[in-house]
C-alpha positions in Angstrom: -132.7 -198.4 85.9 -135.4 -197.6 84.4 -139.2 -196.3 85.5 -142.3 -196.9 84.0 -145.2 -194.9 84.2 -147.5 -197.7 85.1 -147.4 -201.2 86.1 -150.4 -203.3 85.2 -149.0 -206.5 85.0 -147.9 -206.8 88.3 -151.3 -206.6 90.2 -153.1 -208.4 87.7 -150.4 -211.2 87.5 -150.6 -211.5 91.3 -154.3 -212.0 91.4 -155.0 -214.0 88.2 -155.8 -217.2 89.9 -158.7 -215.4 91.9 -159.8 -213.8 89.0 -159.7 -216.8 86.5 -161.6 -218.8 89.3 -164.7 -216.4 88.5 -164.6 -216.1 85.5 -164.4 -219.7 84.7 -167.7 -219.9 86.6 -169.4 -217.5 84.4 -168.3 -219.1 81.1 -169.6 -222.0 82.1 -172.6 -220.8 83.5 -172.7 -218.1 80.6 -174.3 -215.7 82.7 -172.3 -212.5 80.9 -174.9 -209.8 81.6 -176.1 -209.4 85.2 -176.0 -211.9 87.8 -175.1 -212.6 91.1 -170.9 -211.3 89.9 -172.9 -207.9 89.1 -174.4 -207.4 92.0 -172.1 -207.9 94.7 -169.5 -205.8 93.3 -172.5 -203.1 93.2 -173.3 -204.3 96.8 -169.7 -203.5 98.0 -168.7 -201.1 96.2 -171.9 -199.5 97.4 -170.4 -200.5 101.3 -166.9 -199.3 100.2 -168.0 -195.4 98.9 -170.5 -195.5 102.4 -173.6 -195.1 100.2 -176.7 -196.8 100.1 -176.9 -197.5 95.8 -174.7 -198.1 93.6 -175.1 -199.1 90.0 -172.3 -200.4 87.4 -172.4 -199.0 83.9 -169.7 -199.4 80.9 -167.9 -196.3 81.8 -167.2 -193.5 84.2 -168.0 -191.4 81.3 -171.7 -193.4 80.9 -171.6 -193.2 85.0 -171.6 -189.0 84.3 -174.2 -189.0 81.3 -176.1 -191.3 82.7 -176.5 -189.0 85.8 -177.4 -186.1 84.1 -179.8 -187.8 82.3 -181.6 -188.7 85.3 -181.3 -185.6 86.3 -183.4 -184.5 83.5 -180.7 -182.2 82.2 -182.4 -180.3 79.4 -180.7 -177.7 76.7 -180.0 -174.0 78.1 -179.0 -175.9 81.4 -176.1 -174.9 82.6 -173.7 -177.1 84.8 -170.5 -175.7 85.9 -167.5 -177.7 86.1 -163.2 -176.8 85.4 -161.4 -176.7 82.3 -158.3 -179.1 84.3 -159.9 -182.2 83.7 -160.5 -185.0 80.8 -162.9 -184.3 78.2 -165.1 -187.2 79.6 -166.3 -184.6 82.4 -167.7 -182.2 79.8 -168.8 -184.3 76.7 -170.9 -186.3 79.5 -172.4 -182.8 80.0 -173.1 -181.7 76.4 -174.2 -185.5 75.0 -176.7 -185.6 78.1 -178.3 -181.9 76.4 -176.7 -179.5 78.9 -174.5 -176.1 78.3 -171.0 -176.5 80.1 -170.1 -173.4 81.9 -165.9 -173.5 83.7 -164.8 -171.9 86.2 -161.1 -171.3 86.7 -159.6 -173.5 89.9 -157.2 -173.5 93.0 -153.6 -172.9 92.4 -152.6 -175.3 95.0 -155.1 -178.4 94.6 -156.1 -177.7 90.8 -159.3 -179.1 91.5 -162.3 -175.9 91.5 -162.0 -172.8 93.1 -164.4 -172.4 95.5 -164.6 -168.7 95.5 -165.1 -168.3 91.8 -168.4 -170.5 91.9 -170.9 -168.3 92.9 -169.9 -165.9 90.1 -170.8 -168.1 87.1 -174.1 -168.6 88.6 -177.2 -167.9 86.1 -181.0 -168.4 86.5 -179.8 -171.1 83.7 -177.8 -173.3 85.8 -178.8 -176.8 87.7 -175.8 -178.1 89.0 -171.8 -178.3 89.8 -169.7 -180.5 88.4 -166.7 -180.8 91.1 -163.7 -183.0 89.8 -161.4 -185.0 92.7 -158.6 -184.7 90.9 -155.6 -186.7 90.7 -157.1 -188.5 94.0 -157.3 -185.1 96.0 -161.2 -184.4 96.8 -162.5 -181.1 96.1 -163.4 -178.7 99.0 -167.2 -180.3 99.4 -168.3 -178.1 102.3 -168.6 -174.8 100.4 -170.0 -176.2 97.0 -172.6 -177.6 99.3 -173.4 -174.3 101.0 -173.4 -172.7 97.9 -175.8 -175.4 95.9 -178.1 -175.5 98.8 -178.9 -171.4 98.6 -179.0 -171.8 94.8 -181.4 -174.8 94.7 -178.5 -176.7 92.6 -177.8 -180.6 92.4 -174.0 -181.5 92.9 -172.5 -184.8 90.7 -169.0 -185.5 92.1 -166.7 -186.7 89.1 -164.9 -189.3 91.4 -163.3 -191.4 88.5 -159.6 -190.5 90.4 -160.5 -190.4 93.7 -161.6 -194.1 94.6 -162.1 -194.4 98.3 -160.2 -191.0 98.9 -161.6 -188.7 102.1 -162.8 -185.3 102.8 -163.4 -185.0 106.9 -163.9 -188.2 107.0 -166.2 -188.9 104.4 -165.8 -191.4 101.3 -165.7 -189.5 97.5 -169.1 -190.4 95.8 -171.2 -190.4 99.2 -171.3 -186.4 99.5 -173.2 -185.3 96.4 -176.5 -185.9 94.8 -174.3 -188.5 92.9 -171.3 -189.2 91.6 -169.7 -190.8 89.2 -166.4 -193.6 89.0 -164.3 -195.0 85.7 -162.7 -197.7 86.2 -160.5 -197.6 83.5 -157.4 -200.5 83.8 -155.2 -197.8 84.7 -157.2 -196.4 87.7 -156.7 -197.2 91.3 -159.3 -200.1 91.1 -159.1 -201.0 87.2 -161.0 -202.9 85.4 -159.5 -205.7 82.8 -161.1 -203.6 80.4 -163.6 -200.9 80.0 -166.7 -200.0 83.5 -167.9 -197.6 86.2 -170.1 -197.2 88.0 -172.4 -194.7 90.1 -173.3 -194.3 93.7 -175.7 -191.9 95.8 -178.0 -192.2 98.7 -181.3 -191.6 96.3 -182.8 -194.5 95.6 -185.3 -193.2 93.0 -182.0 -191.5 91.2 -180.9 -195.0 91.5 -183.9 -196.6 89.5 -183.5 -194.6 87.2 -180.4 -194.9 86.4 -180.7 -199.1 86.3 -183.2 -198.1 83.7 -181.7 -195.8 81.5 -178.6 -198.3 81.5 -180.3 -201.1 80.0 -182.5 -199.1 77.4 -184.9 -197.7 79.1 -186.8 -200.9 80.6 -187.5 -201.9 84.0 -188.1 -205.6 82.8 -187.9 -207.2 79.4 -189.6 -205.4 76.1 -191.3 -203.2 78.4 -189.9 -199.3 77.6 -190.5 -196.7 80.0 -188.4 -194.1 77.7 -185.8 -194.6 75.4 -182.4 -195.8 77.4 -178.9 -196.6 76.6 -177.1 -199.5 76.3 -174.7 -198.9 79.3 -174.5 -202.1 80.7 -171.6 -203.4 83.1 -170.6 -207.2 82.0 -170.3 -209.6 84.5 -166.6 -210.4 83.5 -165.5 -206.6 84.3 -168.0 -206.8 87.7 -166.2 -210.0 89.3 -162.6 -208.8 88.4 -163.4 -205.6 90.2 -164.7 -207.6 93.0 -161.7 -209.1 93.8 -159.7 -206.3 93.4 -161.9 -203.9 95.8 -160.8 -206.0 98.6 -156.7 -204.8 97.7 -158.1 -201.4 96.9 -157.6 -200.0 100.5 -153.8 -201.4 100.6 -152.9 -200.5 97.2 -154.0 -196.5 98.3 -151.9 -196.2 101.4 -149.3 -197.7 99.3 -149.3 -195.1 96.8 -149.8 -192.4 99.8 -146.5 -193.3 101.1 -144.7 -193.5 97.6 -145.9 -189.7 97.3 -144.3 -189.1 101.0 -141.0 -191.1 99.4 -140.8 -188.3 96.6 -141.9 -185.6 98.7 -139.0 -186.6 100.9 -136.7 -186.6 97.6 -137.8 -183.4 95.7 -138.8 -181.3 98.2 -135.4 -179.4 98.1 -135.2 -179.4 95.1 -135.3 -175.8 93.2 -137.8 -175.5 89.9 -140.7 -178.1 91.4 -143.8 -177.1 92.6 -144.6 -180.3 94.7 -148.3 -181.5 95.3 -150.2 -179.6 98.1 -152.2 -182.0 100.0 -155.1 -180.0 101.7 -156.1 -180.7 105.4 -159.3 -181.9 104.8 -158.5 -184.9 102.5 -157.1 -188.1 103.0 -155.5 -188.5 98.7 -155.4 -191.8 96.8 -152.4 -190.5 94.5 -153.9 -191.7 91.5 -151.4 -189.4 89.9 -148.3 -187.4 91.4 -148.4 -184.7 89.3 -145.8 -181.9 89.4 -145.2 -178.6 88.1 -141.6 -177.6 86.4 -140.3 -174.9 83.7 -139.5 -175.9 80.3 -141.4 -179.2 81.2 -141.8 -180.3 77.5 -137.5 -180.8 77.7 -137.9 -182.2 81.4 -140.1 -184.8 79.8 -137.9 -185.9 76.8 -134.5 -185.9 79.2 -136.3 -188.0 81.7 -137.6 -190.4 78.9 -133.5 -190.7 77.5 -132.8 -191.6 80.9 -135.6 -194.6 81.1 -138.6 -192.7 83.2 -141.8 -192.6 81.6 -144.1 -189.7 82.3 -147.8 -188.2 81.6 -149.2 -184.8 80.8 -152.7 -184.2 82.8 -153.7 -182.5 80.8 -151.6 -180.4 78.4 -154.7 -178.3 76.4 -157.5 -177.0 78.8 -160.8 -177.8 77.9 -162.0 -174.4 77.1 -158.7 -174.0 74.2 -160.0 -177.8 72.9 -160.6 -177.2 69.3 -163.6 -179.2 70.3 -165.0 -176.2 71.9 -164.3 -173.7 69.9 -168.2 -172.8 69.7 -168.5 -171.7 73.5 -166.1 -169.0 72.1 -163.8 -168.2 75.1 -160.9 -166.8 74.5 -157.0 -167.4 75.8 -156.7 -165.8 79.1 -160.4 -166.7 80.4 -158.3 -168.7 83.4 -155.5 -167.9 84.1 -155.1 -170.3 86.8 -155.7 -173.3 84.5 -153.4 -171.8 81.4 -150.2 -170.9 83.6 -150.9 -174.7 84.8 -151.5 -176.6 81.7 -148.1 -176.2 80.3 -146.2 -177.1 83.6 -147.6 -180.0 84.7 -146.0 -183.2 84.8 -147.2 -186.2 86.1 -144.2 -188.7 87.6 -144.4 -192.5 87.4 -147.4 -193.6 90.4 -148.4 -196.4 91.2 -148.5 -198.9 94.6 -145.8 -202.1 93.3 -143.1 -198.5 92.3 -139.8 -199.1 94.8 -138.3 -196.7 96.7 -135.1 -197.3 94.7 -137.3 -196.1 91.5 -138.4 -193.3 93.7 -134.9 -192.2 94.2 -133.6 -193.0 90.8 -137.1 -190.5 89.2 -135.9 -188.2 91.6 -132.0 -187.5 90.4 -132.4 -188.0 87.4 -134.7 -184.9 88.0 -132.0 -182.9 90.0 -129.6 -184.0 87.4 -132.1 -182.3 84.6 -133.3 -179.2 86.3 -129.6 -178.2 88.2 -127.9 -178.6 84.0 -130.9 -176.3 82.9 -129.9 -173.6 85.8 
């Protein structure tokens, strides 16, 4: 048997026909930029995250630099974020002119720790960068206690937690704004490259529409210099039609991650995900930890499962950051994690046969390493 990491085929396959339909209609109509595809896939998406705006851009990275720049993020601005997450959190940061500043995070969730917040504070810094990661939400309530007495703006990096909960509430409608990728692999993928951005201020909003189609309200006339950040109307109808599976798809996935819960949960050597009590997860990834994982990863790949590292280098050891100067040790949390975590094949189409095949084949490796 074997166990790929991913299935993209299957989904796509299965709505091709819908999809097709639309696009036909926009070949022949040309309309590729904009258009009514465009906005209705802002319009529900918008419905879907229980916010009152949302605008598509190319990216979820664009979806974060584009926020700051709204924001009017300027240089010596600090915005504190994790060093557990891809690089798109933090270059979004630096490209839009502002200083990143980590803080270590939670053993159990890996998304930021709460407590350690309030330390890295400055008279320097504007906002907090929480990442929902893996489709777990961060713990919203204190970040928003703590950015209300500091006068700071929070951007939720929600590009793996589409539709996911904290009590009760939708990731992207809690912050100042927040920002989705909808990269193919996500848990609603594009058929190609997008994202998008939602929040409840409509003047954030406007300027955001602005900045993503260079800096012009209408046609040739410039309010400042913009980006070309544009959603096409290809990616916006395909992720219309998969919105409406979007909902299915996650409780899927949630009870795949029950199924190897069930499996691995006796099983000695795995740290298993800890699902908070405040969140309802997505599962975009079902990320484990385990010793000598590197090994763990090549014996699972002889025996036909494909796996993921997220992510195996914290941010702050990237050589790309070698100018903020922080040295090995900085967080602890994050570098006893990075080189443990290994993230299992996830996705809503994997059988419960898979499930159980991942699973011994992972009892098989870890009970010969013992």
């Amino acid at each position: 048997m074997e166990a790929p990491f991913l299935d993209l085929k299957t989904p796509n396959r299965a709505l091709k026909a819908e999809i097709m339909a639309c696009w036909e209609e926009i070949l022949d109509t040309a309309h590729f930029v904009g258009g009514k595809y465009l906005d209705l896939f802002e319009q529900e998406f918008a419905k879907a995250c229980s916010v009152k705006e949302c605008i598509a851009v190319s990216s979820g990275t664009d979806a974060l630099k584009l926020i700051f720049k709204a924001l009017e993020l300027q240089s010596g601005h600090e915005v504190i974020t994790v060093p557990n997450t891809f690089i798109a959190t933090t270059e979004a940061i630096s490209q839009a002119g502002g200083t990143i500043k980590f803080v270590d995070i939670d053993p159990d969730t890996y998304t930021i720790d709460v407590s350690k917040i309030e330390a890295a504070i400055t008279s320097n810094t504007r906002g907090i960068v929480p990442v929902h990661l893996y489709g777990q939400m961060a713990d919203m309530d204190p970040i928003l206690d703590i950015a209300k007495r500091y006068d700071l703006w929070i951007v939720e990096d929600a590009c793996q937690a589409h539709l996911a909960e904290y009590k009760g509430r939708r990731a992207g409608s809690i912050g100042r704004a927040a920002a989705f990728s909808f990269y193919p692999g996500k848990n609603l993928g594009a058929c190609g490259e997008a994202g998008a951005i939602t929040t409840h201020d409509r003047e954030l909003a406007q300027k955001v529409r602005v900045l993503r189609d260079h800096g012009q309200a209408r046609k040739y006339h410039h309010e400042y210099e913009g980006y070309n950040d544009r959603c096409d109307a290809l990616q916006a109808a395909a992720l219309t039609v998969k919105l409406n599976h979007v909902p299915q798809w996650n409780e899927m996935r949630r009870k795949n991650a029950q199924l190897y819960v069930d499996h691995l949960q006796q099983v000695a050597g795995i740290t298993l995900p800890v699902i908070s009590k405040y969140c309802l997860p997505v599962f975009h990834l079902f990320v484990i930890q385990v010793d000598n994982r590197d090994r763990v990863m090549t014996e699972l790949d002889k025996r036909g499962v494909k796996t993921g590292l997220h992510y195996p280098i914290p941010l702050h050891l990237q050589k790309a950051y070698q100018h903020l100067k922080i040295p090995v040790g900085s967080f602890p949390v994050t570098e006893k994690c990075a080189p443990r975590l290994l993230s299992l094949p996830m996705y809503p189409e994997l059988t419960p046969a898979q499930i159980s095949y991942v699973s011994d084949c992972l009892q098989e490796i870890l009970g010969s390493s013992s």
